[in-house]
PDB file of N, CA, C, O and CB in Angstrom:
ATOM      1  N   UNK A   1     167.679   3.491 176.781  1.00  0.00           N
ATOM      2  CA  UNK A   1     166.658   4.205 176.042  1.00  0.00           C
ATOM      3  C   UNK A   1     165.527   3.252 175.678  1.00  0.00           C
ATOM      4  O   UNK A   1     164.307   3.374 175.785  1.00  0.00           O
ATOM      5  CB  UNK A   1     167.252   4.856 174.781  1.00  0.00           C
ATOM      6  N   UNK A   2     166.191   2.401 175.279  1.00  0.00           N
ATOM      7  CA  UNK A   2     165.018   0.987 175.103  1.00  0.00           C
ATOM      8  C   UNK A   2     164.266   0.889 175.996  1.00  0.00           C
ATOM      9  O   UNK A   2     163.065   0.901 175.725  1.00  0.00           O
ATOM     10  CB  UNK A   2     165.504  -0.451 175.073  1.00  0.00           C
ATOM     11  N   UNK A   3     164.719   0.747 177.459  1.00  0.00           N
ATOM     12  CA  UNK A   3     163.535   0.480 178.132  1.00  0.00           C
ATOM     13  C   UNK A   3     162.418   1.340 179.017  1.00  0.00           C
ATOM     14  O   UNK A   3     161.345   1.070 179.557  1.00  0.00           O
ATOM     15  CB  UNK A   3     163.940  -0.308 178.802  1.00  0.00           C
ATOM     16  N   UNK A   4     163.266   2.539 178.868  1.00  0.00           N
ATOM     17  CA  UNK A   4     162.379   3.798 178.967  1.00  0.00           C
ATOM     18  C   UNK A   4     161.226   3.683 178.281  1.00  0.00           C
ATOM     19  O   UNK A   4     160.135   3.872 178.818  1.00  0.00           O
ATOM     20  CB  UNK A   4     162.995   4.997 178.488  1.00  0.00           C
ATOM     21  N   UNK A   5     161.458   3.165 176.256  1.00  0.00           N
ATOM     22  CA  UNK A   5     160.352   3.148 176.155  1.00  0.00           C
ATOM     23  C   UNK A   5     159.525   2.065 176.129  1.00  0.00           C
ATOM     24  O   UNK A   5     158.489   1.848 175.501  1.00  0.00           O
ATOM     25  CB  UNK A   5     160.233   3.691 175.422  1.00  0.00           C
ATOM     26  N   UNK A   6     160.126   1.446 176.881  1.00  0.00           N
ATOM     27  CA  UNK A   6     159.159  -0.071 177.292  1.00  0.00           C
ATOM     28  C   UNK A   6     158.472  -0.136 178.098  1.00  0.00           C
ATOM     29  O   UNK A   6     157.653  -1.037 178.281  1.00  0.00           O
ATOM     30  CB  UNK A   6     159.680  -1.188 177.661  1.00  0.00           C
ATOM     31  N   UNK A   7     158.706   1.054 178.927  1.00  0.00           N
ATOM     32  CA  UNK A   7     157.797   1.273 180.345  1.00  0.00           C
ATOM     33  C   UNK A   7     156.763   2.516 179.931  1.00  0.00           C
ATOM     34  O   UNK A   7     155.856   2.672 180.748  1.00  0.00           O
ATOM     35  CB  UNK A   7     158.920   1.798 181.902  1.00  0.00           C
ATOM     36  N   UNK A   8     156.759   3.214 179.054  1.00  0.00           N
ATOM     37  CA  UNK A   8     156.092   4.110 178.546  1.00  0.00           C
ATOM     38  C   UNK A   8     154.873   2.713 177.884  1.00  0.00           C
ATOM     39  O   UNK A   8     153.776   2.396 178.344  1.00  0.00           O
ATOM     40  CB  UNK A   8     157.131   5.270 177.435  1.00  0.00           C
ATOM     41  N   UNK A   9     155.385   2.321 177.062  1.00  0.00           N
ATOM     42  CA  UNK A   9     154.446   1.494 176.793  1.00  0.00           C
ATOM     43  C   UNK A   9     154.044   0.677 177.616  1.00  0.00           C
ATOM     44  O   UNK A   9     152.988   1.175 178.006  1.00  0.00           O
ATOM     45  CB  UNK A   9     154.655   0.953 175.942  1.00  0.00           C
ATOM     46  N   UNK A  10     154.172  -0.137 178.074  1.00  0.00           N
ATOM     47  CA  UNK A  10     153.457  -0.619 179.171  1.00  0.00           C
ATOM     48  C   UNK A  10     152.697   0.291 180.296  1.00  0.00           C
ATOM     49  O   UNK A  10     151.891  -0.398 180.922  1.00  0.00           O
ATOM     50  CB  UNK A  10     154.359  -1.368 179.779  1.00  0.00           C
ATOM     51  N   UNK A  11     152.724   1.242 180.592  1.00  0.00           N
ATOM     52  CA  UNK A  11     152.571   2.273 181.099  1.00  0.00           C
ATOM     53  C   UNK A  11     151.100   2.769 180.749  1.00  0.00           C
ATOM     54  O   UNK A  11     150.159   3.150 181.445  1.00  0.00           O
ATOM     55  CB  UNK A  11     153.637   3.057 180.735  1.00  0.00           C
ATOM     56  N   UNK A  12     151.285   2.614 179.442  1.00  0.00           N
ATOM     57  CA  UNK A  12     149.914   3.688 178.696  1.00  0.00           C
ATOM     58  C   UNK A  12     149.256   2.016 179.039  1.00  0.00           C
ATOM     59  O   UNK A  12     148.247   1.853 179.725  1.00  0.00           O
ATOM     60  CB  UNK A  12     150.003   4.642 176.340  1.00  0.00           C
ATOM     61  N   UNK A  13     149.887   1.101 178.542  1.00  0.00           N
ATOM     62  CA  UNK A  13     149.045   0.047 178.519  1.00  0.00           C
ATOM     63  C   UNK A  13     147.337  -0.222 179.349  1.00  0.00           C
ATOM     64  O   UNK A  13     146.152  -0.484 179.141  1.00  0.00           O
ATOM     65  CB  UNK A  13     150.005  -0.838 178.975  1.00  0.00           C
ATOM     66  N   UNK A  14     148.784   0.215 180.816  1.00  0.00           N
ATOM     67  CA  UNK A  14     147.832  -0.480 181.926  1.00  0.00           C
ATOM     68  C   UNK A  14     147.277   0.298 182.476  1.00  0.00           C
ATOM     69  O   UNK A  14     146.448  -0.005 183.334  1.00  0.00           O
ATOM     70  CB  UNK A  14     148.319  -1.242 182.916  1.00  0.00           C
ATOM     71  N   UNK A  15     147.625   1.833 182.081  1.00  0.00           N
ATOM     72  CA  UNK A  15     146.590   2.616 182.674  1.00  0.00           C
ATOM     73  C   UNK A  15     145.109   2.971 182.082  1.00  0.00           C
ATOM     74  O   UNK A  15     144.186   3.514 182.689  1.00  0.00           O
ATOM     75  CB  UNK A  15     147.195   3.736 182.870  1.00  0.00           C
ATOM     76  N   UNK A  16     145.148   2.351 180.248  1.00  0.00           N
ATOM     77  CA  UNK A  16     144.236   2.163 179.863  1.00  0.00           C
ATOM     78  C   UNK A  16     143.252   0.947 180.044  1.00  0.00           C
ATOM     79  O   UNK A  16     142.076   0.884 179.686  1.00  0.00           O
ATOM     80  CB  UNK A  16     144.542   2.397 179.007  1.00  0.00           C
ATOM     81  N   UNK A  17     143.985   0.029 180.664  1.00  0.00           N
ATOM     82  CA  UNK A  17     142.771  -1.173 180.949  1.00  0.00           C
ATOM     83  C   UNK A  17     142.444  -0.865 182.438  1.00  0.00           C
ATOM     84  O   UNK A  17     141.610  -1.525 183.057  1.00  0.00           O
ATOM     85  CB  UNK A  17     143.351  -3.021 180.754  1.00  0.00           C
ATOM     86  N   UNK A  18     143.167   0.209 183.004  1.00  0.00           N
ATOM     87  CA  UNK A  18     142.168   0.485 184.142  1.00  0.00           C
ATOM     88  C   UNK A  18     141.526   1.364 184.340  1.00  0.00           C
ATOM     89  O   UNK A  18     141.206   1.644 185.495  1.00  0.00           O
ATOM     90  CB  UNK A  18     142.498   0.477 185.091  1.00  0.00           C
ATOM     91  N   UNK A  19     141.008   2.302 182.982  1.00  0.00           N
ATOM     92  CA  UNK A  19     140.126   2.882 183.283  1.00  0.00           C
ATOM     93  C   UNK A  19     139.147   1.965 182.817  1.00  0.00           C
ATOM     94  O   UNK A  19     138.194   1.689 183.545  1.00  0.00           O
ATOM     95  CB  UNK A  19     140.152   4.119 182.903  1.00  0.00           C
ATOM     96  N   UNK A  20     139.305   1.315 181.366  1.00  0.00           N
ATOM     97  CA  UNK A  20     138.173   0.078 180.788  1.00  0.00           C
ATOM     98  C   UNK A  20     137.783  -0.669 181.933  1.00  0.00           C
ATOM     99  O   UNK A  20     136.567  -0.861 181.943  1.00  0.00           O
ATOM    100  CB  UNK A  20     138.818  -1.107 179.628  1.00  0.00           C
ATOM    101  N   UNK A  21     138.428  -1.190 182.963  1.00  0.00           N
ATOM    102  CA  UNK A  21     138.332  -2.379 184.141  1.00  0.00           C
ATOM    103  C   UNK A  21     138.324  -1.454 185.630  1.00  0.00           C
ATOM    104  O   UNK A  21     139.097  -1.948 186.450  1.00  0.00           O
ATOM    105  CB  UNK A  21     139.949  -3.632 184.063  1.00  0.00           C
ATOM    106  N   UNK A  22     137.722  -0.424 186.044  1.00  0.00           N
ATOM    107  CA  UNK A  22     138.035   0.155 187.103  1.00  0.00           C
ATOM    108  C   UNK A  22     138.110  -0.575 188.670  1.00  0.00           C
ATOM    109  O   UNK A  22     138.490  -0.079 189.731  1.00  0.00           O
ATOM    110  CB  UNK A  22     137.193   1.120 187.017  1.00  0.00           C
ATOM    111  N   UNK A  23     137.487  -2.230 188.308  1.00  0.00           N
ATOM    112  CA  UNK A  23     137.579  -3.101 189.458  1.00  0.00           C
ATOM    113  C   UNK A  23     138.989  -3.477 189.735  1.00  0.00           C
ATOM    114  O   UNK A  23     139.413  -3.493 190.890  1.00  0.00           O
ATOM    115  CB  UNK A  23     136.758  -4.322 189.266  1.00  0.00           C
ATOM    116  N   UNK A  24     139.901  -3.851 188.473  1.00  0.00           N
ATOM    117  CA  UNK A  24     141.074  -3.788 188.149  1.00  0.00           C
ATOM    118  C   UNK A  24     142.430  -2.768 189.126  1.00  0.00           C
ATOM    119  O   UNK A  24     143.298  -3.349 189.777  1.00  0.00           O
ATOM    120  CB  UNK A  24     140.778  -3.378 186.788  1.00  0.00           C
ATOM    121  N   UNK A  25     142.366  -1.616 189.055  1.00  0.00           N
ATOM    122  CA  UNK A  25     142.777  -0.776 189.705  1.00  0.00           C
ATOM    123  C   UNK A  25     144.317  -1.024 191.077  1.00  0.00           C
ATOM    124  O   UNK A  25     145.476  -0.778 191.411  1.00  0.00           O
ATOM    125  CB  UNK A  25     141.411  -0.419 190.146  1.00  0.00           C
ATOM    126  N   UNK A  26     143.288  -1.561 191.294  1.00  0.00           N
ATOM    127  CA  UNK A  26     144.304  -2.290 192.898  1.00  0.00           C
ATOM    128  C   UNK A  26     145.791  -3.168 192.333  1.00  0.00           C
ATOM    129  O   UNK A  26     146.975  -2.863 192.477  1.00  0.00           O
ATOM    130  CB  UNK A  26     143.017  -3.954 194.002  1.00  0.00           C
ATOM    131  N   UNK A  27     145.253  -4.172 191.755  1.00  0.00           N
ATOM    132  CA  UNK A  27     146.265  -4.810 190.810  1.00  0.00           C
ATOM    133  C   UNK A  27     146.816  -4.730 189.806  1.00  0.00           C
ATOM    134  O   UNK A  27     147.641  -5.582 189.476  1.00  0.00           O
ATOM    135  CB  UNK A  27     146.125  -5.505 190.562  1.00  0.00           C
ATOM    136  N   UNK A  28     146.463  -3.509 188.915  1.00  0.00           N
ATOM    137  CA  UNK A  28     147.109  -2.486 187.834  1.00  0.00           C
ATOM    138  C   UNK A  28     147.741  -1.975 188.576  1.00  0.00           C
ATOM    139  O   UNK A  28     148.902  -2.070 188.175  1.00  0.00           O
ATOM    140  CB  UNK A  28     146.370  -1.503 187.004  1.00  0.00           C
ATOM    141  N   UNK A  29     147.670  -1.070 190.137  1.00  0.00           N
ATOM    142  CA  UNK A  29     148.609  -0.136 190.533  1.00  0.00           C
ATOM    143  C   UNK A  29     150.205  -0.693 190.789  1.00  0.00           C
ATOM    144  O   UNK A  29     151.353  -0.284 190.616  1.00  0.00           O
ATOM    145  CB  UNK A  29     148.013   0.468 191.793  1.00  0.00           C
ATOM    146  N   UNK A  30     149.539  -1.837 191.289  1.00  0.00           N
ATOM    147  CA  UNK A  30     150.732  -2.804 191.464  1.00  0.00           C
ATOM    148  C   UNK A  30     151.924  -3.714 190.565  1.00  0.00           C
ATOM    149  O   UNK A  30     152.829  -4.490 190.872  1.00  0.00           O
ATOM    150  CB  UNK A  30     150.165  -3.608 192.011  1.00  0.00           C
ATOM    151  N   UNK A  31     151.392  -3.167 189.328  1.00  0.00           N
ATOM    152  CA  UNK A  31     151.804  -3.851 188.133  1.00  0.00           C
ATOM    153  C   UNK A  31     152.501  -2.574 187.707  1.00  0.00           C
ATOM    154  O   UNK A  31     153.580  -2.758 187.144  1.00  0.00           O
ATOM    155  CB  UNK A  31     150.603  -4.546 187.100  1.00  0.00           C
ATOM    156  N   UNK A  32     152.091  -1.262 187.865  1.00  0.00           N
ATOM    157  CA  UNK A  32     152.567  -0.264 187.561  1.00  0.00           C
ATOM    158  C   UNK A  32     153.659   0.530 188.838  1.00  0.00           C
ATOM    159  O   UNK A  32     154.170   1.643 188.714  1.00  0.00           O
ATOM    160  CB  UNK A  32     151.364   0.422 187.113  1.00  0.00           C
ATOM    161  N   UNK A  33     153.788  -0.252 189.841  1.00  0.00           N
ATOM    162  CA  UNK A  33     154.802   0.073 191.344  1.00  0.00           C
ATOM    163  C   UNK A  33     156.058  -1.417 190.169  1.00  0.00           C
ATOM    164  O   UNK A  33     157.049  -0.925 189.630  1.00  0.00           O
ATOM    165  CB  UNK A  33     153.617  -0.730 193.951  1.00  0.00           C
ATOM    166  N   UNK A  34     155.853  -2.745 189.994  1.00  0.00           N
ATOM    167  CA  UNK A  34     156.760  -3.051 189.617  1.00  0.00           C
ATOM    168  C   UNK A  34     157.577  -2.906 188.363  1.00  0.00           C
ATOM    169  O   UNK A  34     158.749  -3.275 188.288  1.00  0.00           O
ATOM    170  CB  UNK A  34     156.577  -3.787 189.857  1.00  0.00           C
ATOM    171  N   UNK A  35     156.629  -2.123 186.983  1.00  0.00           N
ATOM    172  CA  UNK A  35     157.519  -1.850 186.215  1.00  0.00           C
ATOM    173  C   UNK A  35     158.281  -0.928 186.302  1.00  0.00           C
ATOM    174  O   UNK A  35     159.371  -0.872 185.733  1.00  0.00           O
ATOM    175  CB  UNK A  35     157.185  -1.807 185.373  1.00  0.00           C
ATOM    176  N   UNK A  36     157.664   0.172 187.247  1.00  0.00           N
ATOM    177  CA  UNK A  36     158.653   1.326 187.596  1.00  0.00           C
ATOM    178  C   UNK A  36     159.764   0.858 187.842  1.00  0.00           C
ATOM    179  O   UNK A  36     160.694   1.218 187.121  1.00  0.00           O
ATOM    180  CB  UNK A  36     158.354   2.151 188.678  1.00  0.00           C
ATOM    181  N   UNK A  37     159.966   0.100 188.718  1.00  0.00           N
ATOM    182  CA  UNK A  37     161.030  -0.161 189.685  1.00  0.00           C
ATOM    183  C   UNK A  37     161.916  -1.297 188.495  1.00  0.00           C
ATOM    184  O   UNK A  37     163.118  -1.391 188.246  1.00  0.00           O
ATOM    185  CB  UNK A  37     160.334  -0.933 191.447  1.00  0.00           C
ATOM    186  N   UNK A  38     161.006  -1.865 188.078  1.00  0.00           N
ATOM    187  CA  UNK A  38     162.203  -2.487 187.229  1.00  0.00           C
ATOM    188  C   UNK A  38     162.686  -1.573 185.957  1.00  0.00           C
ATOM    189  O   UNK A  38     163.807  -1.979 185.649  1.00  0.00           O
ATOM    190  CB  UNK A  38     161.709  -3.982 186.622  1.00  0.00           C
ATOM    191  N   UNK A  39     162.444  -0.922 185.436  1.00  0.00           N
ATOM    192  CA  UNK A  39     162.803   0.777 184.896  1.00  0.00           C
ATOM    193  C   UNK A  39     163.888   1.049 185.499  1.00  0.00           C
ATOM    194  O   UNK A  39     164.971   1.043 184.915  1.00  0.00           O
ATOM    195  CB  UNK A  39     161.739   2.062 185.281  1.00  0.00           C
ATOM    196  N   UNK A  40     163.726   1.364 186.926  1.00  0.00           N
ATOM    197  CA  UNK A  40     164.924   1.987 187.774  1.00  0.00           C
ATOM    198  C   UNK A  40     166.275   1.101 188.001  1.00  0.00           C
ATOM    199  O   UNK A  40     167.427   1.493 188.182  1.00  0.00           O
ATOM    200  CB  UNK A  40     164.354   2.312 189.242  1.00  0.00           C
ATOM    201  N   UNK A  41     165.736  -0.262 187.930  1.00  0.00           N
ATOM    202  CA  UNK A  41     166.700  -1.149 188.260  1.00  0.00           C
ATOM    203  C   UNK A  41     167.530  -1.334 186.544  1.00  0.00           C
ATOM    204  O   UNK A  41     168.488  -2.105 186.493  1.00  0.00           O
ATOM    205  CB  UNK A  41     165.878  -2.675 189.049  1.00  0.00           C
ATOM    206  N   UNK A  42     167.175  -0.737 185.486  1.00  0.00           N
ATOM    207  CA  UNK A  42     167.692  -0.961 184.508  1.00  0.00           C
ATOM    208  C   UNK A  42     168.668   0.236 184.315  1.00  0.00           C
ATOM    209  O   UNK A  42     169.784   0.155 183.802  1.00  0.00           O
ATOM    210  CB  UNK A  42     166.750  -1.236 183.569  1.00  0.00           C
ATOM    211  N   UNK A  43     168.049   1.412 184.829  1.00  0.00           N
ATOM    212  CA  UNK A  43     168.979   2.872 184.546  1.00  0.00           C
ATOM    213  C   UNK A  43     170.129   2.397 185.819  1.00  0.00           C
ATOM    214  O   UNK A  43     171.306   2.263 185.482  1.00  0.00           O
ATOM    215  CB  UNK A  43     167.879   4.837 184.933  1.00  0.00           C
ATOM    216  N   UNK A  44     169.791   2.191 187.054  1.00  0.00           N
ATOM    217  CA  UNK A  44     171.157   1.716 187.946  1.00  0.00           C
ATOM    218  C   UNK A  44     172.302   0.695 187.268  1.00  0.00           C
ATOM    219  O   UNK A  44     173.530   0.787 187.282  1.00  0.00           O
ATOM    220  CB  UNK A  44     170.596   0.862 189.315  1.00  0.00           C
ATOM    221  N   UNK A  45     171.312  -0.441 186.592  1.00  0.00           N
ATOM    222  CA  UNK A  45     172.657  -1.119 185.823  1.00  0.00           C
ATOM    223  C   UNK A  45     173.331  -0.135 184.876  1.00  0.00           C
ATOM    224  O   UNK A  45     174.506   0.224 184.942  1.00  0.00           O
ATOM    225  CB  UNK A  45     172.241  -2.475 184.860  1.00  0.00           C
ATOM    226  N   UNK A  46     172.501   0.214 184.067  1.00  0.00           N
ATOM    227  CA  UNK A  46     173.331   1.772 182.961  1.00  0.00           C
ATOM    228  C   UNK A  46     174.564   2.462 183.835  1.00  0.00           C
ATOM    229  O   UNK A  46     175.604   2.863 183.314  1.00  0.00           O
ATOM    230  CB  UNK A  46     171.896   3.502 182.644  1.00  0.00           C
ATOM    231  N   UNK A  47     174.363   2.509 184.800  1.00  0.00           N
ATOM    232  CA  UNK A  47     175.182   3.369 185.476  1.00  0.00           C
ATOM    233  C   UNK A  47     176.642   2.627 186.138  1.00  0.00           C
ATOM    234  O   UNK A  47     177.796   3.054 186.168  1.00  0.00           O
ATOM    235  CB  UNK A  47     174.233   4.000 186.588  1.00  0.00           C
ATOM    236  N   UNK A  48     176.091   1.439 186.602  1.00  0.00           N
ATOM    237  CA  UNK A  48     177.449   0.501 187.005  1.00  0.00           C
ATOM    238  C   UNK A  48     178.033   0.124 186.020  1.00  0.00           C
ATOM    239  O   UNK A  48     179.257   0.055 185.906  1.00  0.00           O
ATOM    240  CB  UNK A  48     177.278  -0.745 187.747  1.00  0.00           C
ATOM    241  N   UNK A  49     177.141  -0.190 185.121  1.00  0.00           N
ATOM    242  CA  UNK A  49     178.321  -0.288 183.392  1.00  0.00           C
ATOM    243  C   UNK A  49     178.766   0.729 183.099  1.00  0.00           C
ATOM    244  O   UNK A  49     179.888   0.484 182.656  1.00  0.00           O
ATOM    245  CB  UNK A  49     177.709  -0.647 181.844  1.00  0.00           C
ATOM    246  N   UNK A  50     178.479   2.340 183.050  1.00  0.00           N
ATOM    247  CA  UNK A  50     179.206   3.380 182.695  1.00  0.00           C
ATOM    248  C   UNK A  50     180.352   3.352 183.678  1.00  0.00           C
ATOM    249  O   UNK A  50     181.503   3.522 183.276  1.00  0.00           O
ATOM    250  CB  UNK A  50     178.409   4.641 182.669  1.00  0.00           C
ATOM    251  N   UNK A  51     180.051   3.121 185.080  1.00  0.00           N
ATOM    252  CA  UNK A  51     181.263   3.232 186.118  1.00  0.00           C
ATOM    253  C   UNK A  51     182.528   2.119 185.735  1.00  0.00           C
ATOM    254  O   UNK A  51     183.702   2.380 185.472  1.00  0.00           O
ATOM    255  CB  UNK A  51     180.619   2.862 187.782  1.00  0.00           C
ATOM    256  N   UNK A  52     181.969   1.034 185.792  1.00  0.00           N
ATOM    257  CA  UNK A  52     183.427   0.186 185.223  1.00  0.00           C
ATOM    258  C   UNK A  52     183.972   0.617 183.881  1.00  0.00           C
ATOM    259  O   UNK A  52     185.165   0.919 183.844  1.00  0.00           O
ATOM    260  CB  UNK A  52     183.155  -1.488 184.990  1.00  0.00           C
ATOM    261  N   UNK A  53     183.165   0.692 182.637  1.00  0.00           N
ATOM    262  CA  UNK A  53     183.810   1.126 181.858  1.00  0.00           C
ATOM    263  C   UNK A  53     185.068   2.022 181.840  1.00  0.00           C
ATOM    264  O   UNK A  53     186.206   1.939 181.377  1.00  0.00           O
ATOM    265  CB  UNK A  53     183.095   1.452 181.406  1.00  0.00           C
ATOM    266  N   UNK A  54     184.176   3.134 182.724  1.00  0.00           N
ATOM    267  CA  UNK A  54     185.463   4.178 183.649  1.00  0.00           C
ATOM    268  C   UNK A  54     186.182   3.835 183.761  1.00  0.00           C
ATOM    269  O   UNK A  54     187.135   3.908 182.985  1.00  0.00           O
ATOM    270  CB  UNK A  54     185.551   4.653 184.809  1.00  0.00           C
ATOM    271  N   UNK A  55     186.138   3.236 184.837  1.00  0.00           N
ATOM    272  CA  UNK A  55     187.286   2.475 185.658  1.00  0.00           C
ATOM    273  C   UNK A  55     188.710   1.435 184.970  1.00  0.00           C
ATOM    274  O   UNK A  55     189.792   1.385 185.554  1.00  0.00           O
ATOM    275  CB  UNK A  55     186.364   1.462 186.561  1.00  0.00           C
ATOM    276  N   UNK A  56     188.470   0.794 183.867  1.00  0.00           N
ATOM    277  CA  UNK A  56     188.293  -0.273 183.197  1.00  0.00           C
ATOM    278  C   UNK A  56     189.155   1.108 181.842  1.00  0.00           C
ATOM    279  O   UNK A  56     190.342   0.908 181.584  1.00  0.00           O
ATOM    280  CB  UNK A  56     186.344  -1.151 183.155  1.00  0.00           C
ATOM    281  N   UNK A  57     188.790   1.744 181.482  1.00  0.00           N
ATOM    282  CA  UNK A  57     189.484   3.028 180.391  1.00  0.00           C
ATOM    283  C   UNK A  57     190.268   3.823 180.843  1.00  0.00           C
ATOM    284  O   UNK A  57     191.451   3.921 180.517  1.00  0.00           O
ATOM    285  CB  UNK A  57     188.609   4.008 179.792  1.00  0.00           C
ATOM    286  N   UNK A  58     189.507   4.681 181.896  1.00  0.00           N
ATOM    287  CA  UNK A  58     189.960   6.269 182.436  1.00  0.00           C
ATOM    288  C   UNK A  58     189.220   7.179 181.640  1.00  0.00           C
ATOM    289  O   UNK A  58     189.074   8.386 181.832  1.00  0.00           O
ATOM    290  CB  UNK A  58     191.641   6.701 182.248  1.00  0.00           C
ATOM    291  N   UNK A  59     188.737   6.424 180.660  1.00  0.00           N
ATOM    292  CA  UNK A  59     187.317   7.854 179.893  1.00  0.00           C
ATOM    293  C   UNK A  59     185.784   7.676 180.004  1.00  0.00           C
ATOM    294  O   UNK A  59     185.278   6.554 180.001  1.00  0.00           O
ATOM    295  CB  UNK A  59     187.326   7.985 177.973  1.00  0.00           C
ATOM    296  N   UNK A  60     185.249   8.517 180.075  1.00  0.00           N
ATOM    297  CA  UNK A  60     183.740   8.322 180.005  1.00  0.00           C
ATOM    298  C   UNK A  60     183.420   7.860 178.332  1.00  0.00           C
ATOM    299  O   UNK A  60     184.008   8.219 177.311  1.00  0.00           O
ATOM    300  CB  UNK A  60     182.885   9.920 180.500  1.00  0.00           C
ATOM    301  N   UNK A  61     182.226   6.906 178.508  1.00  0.00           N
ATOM    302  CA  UNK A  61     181.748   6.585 177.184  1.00  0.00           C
ATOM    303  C   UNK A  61     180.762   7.979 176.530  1.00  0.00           C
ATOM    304  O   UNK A  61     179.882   8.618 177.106  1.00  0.00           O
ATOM    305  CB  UNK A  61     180.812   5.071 177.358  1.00  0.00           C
ATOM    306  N   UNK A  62     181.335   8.138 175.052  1.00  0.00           N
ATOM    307  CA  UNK A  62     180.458   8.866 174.443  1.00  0.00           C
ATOM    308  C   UNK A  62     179.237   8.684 174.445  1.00  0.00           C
ATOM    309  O   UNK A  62     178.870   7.574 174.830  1.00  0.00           O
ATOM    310  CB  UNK A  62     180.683   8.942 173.485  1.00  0.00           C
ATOM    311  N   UNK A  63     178.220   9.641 174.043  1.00  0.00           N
ATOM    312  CA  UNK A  63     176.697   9.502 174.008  1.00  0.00           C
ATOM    313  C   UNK A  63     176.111   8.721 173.304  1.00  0.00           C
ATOM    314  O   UNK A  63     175.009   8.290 173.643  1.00  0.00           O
ATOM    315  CB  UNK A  63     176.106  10.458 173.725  1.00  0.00           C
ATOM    316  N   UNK A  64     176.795   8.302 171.989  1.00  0.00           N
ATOM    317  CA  UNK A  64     176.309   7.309 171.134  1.00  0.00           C
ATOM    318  C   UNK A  64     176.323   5.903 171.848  1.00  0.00           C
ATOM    319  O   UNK A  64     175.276   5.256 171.844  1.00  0.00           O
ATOM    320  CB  UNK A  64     177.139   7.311 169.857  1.00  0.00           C
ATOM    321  N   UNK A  65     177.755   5.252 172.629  1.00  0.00           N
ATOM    322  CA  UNK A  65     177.873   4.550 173.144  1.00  0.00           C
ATOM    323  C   UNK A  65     176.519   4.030 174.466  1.00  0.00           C
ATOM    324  O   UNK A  65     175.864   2.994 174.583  1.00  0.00           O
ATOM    325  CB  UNK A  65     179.056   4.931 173.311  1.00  0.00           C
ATOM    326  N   UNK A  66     176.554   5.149 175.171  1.00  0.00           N
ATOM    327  CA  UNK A  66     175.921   5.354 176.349  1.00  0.00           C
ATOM    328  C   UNK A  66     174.042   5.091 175.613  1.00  0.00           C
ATOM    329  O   UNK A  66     173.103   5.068 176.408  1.00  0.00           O
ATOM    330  CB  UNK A  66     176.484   7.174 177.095  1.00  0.00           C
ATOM    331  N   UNK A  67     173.817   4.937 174.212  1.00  0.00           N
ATOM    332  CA  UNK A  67     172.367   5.000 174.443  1.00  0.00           C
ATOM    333  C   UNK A  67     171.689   6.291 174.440  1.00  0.00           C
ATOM    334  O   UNK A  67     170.618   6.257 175.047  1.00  0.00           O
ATOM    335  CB  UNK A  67     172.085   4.432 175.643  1.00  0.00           C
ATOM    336  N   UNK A  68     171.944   7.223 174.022  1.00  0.00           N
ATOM    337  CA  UNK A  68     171.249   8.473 174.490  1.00  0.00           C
ATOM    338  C   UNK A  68     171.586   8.951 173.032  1.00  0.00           C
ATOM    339  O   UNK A  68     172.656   9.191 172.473  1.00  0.00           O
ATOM    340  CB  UNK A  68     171.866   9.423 175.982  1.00  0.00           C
ATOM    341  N   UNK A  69     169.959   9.014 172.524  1.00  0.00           N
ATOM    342  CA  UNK A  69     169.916   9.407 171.223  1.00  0.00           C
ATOM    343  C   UNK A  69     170.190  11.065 171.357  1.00  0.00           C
ATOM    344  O   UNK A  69     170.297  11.709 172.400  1.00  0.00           O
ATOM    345  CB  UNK A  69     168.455   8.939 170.516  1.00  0.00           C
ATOM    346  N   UNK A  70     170.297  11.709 169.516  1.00  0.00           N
ATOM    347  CA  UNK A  70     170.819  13.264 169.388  1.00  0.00           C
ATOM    348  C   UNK A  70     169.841  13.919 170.526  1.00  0.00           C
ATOM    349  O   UNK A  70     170.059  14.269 171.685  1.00  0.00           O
ATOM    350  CB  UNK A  70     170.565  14.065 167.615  1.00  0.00           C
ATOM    351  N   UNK A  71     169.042  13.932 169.965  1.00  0.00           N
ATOM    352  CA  UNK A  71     167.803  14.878 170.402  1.00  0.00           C
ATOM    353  C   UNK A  71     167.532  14.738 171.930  1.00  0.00           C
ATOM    354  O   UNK A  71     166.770  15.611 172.346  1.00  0.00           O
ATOM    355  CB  UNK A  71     166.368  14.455 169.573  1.00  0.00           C
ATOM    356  N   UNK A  72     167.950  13.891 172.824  1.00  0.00           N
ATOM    357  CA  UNK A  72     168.334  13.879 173.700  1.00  0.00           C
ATOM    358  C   UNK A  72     169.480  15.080 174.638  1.00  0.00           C
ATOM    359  O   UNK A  72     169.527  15.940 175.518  1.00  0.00           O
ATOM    360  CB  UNK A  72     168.553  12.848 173.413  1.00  0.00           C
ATOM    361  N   UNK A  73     170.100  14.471 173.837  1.00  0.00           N
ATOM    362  CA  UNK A  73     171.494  15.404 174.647  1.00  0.00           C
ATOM    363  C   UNK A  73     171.590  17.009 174.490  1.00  0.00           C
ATOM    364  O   UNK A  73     172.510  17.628 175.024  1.00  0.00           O
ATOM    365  CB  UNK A  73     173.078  14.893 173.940  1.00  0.00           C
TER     366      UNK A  73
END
């Protein structure tokens, strides 16, 4: 959940200095192709830690555990 909203923020960040900097653009897009992806590469770890946990118990972790606030679920 944390870094969901870390990429939200960064997100708004850089899409606001490229409208301020529209020369910018090219190398904002690219700044915004790698936080995605490192975003994604953080929910895949979420997921190999939920899987061993599995594995490792025989139960799935609750929602509190898992990061996923009320209003979420």
């Amino acid at each position: 959940v944390a870094l969901d909203d870390f990429y939200d923020s960064i997100f708004r960040t850089l899409v606001t200095y490229m409208v301020e900097n529209p020369r910018t653009i090219g190398q904002v897009a690219h700044l915004l192709f790698v936080a995605k992806n490192l975003e994604r590469i953080g929910d895949h770890a979420t997921n190999v830690a939920e899987m061993v946990y599995f594995a490792a118990t025989g139960t799935q972790m609750v929602d509190r555990e898992r990061g996923i606030k009320k209003e979420q679920a």
